[in-house]
CHARMM internal coordinates of N, CA and C (Angstrom, degrees):
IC EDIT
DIST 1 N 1 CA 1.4560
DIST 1 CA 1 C 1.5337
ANGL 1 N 1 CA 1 C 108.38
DIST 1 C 2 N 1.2037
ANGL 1 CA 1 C 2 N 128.41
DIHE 1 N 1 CA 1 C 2 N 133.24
DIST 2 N 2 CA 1.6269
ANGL 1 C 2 N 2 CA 129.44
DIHE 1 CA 1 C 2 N 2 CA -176.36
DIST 2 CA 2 C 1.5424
ANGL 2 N 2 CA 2 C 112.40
DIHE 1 C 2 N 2 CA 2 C -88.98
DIST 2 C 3 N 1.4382
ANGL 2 CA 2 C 3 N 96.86
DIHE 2 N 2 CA 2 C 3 N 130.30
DIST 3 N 3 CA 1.5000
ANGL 2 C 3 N 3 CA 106.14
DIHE 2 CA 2 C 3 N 3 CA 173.45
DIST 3 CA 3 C 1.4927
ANGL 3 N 3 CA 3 C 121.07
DIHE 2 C 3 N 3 CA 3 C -26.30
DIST 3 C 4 N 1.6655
ANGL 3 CA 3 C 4 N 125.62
DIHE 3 N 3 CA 3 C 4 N 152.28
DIST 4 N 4 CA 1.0890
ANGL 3 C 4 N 4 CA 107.46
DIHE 3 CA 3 C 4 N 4 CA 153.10
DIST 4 CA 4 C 1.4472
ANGL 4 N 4 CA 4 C 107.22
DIHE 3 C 4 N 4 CA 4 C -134.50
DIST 4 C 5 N 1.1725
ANGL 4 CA 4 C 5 N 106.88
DIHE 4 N 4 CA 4 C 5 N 177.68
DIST 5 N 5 CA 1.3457
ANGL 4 C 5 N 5 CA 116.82
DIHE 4 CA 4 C 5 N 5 CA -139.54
DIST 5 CA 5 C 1.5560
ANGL 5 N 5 CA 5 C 99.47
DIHE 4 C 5 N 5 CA 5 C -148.46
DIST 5 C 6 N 1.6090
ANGL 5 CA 5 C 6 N 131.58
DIHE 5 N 5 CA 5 C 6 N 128.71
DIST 6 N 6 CA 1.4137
ANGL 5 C 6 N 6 CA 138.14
DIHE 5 CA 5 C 6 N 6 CA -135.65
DIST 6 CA 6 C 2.3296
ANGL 6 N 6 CA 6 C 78.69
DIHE 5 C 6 N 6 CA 6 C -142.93
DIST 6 C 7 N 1.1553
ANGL 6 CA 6 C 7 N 70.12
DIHE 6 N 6 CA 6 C 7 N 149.98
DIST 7 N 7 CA 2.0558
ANGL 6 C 7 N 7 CA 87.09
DIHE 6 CA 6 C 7 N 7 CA 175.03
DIST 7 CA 7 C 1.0382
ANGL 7 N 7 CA 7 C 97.25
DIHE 6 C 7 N 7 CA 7 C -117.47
DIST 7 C 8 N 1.5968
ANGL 7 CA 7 C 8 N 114.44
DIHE 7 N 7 CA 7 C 8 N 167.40
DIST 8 N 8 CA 1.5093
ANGL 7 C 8 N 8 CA 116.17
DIHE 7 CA 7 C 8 N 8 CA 179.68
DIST 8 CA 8 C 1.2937
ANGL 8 N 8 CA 8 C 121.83
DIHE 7 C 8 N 8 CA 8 C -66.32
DIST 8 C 9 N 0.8148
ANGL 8 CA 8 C 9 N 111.71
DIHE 8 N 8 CA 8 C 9 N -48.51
DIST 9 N 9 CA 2.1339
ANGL 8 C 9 N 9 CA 117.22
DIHE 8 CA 8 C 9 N 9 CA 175.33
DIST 9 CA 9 C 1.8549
ANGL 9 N 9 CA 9 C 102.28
DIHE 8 C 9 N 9 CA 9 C -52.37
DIST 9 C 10 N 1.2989
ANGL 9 CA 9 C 10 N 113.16
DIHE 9 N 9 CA 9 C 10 N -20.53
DIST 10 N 10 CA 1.3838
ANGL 9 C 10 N 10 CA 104.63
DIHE 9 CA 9 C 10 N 10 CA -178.35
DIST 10 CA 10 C 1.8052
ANGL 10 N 10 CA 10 C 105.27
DIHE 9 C 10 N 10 CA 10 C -94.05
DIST 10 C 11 N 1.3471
ANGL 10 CA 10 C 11 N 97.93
DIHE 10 N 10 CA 10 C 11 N -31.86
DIST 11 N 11 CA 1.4309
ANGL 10 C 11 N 11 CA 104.10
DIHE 10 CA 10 C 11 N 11 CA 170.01
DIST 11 CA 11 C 1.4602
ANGL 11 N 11 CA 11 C 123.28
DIHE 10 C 11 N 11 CA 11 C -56.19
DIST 11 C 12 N 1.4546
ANGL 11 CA 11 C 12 N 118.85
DIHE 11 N 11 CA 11 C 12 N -43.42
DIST 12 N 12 CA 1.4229
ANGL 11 C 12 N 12 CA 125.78
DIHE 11 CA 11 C 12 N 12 CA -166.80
DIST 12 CA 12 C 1.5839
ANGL 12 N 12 CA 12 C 94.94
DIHE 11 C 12 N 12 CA 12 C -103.03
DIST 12 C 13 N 0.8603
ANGL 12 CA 12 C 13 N 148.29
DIHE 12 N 12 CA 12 C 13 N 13.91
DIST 13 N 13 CA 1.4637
ANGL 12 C 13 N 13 CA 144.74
DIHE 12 CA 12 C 13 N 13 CA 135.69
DIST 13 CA 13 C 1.4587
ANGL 13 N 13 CA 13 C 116.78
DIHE 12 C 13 N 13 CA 13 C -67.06
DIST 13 C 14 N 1.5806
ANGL 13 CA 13 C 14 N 103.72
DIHE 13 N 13 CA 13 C 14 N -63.05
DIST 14 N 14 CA 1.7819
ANGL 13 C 14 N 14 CA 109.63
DIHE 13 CA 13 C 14 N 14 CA -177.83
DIST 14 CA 14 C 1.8178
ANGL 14 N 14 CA 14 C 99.26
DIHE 13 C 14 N 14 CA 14 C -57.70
DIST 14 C 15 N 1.2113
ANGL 14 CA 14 C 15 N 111.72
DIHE 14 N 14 CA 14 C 15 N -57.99
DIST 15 N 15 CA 1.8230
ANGL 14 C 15 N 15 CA 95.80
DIHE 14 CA 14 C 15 N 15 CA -168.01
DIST 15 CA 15 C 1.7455
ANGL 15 N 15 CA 15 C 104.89
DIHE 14 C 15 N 15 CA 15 C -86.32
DIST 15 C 16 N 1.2057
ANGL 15 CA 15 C 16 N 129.25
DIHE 15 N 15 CA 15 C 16 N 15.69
DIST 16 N 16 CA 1.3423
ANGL 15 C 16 N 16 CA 140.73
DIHE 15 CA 15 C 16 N 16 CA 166.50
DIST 16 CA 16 C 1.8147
ANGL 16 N 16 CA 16 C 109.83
DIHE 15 C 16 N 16 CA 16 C 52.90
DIST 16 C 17 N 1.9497
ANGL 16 CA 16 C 17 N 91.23
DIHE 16 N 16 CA 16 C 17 N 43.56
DIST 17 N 17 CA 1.6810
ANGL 16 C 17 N 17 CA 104.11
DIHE 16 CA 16 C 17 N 17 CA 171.24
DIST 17 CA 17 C 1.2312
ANGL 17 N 17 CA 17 C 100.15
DIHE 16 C 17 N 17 CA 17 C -101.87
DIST 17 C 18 N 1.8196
ANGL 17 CA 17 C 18 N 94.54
DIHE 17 N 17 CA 17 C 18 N 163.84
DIST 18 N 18 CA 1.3534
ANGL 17 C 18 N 18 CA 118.22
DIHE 17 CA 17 C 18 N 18 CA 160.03
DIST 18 CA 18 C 1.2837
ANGL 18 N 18 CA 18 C 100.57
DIHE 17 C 18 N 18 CA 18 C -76.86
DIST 18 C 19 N 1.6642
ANGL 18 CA 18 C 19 N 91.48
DIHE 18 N 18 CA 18 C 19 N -169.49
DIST 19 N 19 CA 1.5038
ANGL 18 C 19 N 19 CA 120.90
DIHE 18 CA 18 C 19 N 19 CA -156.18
DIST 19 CA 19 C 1.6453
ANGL 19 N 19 CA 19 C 95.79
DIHE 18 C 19 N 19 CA 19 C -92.59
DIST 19 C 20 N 0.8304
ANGL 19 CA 19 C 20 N 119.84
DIHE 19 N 19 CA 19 C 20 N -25.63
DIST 20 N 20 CA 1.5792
ANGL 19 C 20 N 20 CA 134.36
DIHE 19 CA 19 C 20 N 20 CA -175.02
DIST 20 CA 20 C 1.6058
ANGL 20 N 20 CA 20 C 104.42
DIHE 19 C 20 N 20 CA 20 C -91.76
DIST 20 C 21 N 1.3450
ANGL 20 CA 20 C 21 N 100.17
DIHE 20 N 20 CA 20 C 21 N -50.72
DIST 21 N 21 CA 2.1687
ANGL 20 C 21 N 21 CA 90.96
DIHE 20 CA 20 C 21 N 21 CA 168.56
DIST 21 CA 21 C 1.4734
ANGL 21 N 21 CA 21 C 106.19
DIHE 20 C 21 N 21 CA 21 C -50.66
DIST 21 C 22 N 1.3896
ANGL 21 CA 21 C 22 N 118.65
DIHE 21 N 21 CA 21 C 22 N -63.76
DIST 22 N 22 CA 1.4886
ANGL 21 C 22 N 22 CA 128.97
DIHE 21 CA 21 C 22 N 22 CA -170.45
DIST 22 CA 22 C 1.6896
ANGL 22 N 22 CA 22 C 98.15
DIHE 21 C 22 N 22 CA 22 C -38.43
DIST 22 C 23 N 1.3787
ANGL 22 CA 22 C 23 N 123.85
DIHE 22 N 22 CA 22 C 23 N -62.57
DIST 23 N 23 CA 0.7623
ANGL 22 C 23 N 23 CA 110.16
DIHE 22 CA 22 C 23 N 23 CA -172.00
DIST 23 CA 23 C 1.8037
ANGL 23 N 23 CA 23 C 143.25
DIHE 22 C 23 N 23 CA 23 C -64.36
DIST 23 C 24 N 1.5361
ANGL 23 CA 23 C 24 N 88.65
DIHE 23 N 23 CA 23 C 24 N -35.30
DIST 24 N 24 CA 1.5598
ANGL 23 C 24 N 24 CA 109.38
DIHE 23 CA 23 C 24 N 24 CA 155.30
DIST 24 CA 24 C 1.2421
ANGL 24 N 24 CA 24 C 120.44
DIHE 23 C 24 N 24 CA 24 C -41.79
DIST 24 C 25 N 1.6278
ANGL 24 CA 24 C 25 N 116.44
DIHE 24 N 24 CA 24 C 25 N -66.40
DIST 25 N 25 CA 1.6650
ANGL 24 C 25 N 25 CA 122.98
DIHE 24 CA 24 C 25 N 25 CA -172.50
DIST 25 CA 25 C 1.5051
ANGL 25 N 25 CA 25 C 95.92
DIHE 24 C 25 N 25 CA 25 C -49.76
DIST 25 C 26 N 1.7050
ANGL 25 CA 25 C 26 N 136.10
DIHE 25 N 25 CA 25 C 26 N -52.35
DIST 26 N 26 CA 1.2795
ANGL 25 C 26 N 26 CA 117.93
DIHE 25 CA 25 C 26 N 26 CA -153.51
DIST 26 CA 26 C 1.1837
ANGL 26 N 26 CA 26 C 91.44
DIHE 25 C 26 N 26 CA 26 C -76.60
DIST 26 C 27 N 1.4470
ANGL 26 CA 26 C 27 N 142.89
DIHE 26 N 26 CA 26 C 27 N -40.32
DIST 27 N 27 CA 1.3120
ANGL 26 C 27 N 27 CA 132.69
DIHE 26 CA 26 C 27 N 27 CA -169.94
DIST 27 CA 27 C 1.7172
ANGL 27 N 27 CA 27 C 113.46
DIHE 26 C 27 N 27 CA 27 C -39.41
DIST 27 C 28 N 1.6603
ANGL 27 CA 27 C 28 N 78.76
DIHE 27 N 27 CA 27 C 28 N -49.97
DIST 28 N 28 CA 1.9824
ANGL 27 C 28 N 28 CA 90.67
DIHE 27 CA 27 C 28 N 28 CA -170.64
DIST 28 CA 28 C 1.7649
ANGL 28 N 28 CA 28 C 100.14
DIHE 27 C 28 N 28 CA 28 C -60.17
DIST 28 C 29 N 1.2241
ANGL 28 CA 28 C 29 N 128.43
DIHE 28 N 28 CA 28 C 29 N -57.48
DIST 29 N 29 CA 1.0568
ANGL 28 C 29 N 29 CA 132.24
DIHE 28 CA 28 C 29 N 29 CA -163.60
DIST 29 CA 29 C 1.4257
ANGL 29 N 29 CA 29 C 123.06
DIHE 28 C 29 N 29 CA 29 C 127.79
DIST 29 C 30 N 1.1822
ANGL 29 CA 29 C 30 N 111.98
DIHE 29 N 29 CA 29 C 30 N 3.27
DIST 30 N 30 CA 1.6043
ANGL 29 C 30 N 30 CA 137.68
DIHE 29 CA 29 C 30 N 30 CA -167.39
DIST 30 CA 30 C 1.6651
ANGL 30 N 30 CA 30 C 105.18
DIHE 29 C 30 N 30 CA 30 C -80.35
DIST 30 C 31 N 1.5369
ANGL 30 CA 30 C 31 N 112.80
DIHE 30 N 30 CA 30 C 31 N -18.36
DIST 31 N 31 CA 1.3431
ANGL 30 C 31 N 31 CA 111.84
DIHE 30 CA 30 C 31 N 31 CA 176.29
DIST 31 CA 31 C 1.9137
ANGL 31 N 31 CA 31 C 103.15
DIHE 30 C 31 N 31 CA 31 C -144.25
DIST 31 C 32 N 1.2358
ANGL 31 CA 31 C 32 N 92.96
DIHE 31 N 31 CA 31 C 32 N 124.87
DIST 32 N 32 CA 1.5527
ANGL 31 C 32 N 32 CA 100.99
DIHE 31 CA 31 C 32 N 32 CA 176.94
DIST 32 CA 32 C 1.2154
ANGL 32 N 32 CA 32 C 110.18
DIHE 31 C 32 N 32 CA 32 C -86.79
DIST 32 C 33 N 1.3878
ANGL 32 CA 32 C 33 N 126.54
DIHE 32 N 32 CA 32 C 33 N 137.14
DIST 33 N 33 CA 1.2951
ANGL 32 C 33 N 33 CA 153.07
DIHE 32 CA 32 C 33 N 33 CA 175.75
DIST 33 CA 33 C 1.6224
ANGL 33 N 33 CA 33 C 126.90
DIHE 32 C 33 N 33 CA 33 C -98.60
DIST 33 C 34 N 1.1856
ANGL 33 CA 33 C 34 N 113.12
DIHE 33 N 33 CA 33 C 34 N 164.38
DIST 34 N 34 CA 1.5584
ANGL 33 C 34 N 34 CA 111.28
DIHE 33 CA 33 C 34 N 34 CA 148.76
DIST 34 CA 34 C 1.4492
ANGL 34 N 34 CA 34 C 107.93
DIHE 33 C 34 N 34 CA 34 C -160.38
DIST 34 C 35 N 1.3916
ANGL 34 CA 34 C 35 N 110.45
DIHE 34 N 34 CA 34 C 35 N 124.07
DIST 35 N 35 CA 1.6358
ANGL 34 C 35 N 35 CA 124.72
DIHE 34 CA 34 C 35 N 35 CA -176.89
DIST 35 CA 35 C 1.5245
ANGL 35 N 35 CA 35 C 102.37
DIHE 34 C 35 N 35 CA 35 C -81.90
DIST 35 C 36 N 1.4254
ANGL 35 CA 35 C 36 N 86.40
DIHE 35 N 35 CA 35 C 36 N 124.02
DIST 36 N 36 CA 1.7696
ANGL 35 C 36 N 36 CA 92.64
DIHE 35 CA 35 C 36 N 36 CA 166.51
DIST 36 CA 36 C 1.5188
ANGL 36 N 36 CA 36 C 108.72
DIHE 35 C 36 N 36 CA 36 C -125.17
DIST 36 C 37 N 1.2762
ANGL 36 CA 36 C 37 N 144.67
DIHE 36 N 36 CA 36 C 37 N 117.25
DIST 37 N 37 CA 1.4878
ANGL 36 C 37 N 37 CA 157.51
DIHE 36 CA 36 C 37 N 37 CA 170.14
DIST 37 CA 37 C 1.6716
ANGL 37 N 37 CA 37 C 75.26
DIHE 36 C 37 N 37 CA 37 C 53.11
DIST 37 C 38 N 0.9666
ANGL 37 CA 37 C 38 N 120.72
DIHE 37 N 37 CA 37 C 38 N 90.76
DIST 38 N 38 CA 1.3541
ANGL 37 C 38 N 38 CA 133.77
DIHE 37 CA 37 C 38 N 38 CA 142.30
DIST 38 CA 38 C 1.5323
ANGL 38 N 38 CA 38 C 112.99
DIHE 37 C 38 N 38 CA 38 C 61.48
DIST 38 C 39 N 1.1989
ANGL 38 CA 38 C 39 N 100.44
DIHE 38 N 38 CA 38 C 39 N 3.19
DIST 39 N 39 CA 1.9012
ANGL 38 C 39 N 39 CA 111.96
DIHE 38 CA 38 C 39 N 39 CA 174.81
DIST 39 CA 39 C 1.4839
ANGL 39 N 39 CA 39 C 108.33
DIHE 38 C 39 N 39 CA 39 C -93.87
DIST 39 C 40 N 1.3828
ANGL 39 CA 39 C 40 N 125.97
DIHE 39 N 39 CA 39 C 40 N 148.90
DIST 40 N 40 CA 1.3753
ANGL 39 C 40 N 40 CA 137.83
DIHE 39 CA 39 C 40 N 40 CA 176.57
DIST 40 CA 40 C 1.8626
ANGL 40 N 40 CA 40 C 93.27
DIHE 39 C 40 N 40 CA 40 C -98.08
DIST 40 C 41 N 1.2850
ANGL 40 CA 40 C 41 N 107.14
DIHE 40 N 40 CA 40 C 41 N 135.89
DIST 41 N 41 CA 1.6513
ANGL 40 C 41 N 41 CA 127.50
DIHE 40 CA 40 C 41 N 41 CA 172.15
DIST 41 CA 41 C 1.6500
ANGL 41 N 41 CA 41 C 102.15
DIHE 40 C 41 N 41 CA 41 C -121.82
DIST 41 C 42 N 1.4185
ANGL 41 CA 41 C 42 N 122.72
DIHE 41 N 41 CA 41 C 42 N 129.43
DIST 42 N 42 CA 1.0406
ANGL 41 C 42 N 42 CA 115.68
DIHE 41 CA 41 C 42 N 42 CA 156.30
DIST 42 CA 42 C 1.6145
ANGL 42 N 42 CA 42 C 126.32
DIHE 41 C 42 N 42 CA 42 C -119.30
DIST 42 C 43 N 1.0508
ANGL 42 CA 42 C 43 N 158.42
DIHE 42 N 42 CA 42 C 43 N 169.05
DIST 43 N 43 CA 0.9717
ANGL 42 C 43 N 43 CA 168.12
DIHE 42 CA 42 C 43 N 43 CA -170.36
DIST 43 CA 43 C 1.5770
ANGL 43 N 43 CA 43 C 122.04
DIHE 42 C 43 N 43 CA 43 C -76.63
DIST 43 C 44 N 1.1164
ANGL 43 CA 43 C 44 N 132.92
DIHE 43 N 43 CA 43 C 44 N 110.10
DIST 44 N 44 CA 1.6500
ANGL 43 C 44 N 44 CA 121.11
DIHE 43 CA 43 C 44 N 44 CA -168.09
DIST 44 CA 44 C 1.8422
ANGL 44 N 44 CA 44 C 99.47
DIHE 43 C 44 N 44 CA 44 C -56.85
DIST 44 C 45 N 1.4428
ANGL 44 CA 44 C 45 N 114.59
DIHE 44 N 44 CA 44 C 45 N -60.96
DIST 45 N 45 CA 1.4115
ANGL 44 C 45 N 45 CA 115.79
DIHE 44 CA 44 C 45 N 45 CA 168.09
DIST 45 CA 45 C 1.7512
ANGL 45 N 45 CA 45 C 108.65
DIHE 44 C 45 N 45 CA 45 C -13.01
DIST 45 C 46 N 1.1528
ANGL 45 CA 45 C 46 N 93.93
DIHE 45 N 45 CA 45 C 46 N -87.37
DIST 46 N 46 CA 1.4088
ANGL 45 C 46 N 46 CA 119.15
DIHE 45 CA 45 C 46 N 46 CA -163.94
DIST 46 CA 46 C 1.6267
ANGL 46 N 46 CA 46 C 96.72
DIHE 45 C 46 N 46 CA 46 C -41.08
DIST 46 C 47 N 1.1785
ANGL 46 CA 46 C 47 N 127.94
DIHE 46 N 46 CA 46 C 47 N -48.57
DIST 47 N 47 CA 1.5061
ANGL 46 C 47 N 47 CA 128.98
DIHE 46 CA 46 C 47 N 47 CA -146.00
DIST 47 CA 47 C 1.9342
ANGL 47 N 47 CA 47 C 81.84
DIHE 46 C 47 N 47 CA 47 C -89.07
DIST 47 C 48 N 1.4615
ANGL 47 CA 47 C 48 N 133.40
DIHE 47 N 47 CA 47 C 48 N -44.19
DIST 48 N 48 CA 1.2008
ANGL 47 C 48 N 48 CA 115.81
DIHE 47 CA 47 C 48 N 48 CA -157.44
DIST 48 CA 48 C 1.7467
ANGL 48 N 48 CA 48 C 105.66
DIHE 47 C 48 N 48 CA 48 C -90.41
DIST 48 C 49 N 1.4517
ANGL 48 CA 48 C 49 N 118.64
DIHE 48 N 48 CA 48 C 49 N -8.99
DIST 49 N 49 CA 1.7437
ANGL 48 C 49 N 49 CA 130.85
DIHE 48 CA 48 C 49 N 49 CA 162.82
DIST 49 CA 49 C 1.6374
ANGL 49 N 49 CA 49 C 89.28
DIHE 48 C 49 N 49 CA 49 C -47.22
DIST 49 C 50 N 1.5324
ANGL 49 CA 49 C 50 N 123.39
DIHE 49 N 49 CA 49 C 50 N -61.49
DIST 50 N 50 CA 1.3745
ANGL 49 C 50 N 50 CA 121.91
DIHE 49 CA 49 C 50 N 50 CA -156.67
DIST 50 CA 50 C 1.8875
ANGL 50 N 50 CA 50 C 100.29
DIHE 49 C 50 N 50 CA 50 C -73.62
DIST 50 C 51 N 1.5896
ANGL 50 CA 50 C 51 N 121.62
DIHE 50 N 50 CA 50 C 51 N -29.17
DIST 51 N 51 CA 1.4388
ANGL 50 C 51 N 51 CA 113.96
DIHE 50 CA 50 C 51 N 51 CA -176.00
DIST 51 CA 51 C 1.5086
ANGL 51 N 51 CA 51 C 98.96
DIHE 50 C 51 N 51 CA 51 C -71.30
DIST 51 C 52 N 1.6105
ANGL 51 CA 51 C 52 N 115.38
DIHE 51 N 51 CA 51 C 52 N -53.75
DIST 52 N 52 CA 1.1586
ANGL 51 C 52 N 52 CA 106.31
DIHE 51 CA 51 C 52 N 52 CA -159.78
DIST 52 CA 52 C 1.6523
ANGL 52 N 52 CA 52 C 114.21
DIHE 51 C 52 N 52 CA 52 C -124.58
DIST 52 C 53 N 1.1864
ANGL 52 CA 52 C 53 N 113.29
DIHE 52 N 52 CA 52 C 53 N 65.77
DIST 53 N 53 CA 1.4715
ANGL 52 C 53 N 53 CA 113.15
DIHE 52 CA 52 C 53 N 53 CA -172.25
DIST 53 CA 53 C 1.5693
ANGL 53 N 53 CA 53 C 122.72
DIHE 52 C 53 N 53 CA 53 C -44.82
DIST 53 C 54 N 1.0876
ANGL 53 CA 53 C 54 N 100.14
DIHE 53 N 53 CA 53 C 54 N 167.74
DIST 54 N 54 CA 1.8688
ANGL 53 C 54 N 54 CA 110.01
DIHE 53 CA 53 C 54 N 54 CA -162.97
DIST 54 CA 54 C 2.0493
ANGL 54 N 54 CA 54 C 94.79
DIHE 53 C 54 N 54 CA 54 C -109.37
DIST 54 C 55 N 1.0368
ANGL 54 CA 54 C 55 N 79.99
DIHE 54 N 54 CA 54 C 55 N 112.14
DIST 55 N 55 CA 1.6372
ANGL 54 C 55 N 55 CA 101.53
DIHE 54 CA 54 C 55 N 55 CA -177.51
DIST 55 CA 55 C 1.5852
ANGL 55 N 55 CA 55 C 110.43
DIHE 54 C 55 N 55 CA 55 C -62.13
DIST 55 C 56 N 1.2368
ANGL 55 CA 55 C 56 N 115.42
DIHE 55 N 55 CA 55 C 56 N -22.01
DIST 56 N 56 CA 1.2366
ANGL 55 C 56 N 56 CA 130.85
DIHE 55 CA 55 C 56 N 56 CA 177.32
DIST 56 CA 56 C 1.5706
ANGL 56 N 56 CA 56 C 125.52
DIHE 55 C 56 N 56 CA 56 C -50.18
DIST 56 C 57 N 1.4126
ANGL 56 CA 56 C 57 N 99.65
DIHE 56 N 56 CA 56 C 57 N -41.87
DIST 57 N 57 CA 1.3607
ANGL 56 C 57 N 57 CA 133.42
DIHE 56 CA 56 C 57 N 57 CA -133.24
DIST 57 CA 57 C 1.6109
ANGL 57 N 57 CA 57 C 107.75
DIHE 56 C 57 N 57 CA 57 C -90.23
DIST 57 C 58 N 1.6683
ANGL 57 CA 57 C 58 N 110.17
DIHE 57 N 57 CA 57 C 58 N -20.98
DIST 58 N 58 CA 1.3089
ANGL 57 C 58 N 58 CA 129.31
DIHE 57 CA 57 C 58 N 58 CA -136.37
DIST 58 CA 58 C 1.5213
ANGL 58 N 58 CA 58 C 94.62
DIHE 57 C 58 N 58 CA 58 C -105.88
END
COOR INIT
IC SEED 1 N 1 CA 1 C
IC BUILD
């Protein structure tokens, strides 16, 4: 099944951030990225760890 892959405007809708959170979390490291020609890609994984974390884990 092929990755999918979320943009920022899709990002800050689903976790209901600004443009300035978005940018913070990747700063921190709290959200992994990948820049393509100047676009941010994020990871569906990655983005639903932050909706629905694993209680396990902690």
């Amino acid at each position: 099944m092929p990755e999918v892959f979320y943009n920022d405007q899709e990002v800050m809708f689903k976790l209901s951030w600004s443009k300035s959170t978005l940018k913070r979390r990747r700063a921190d490291g709290l959200l992994r990225f990948r820049k393509i020609k100047n676009k941010f890609y994020y990871r569906e994984k990655g983005v639903f760890s932050l909706l629905f974390p694993d209680p396990s884990s902690s």
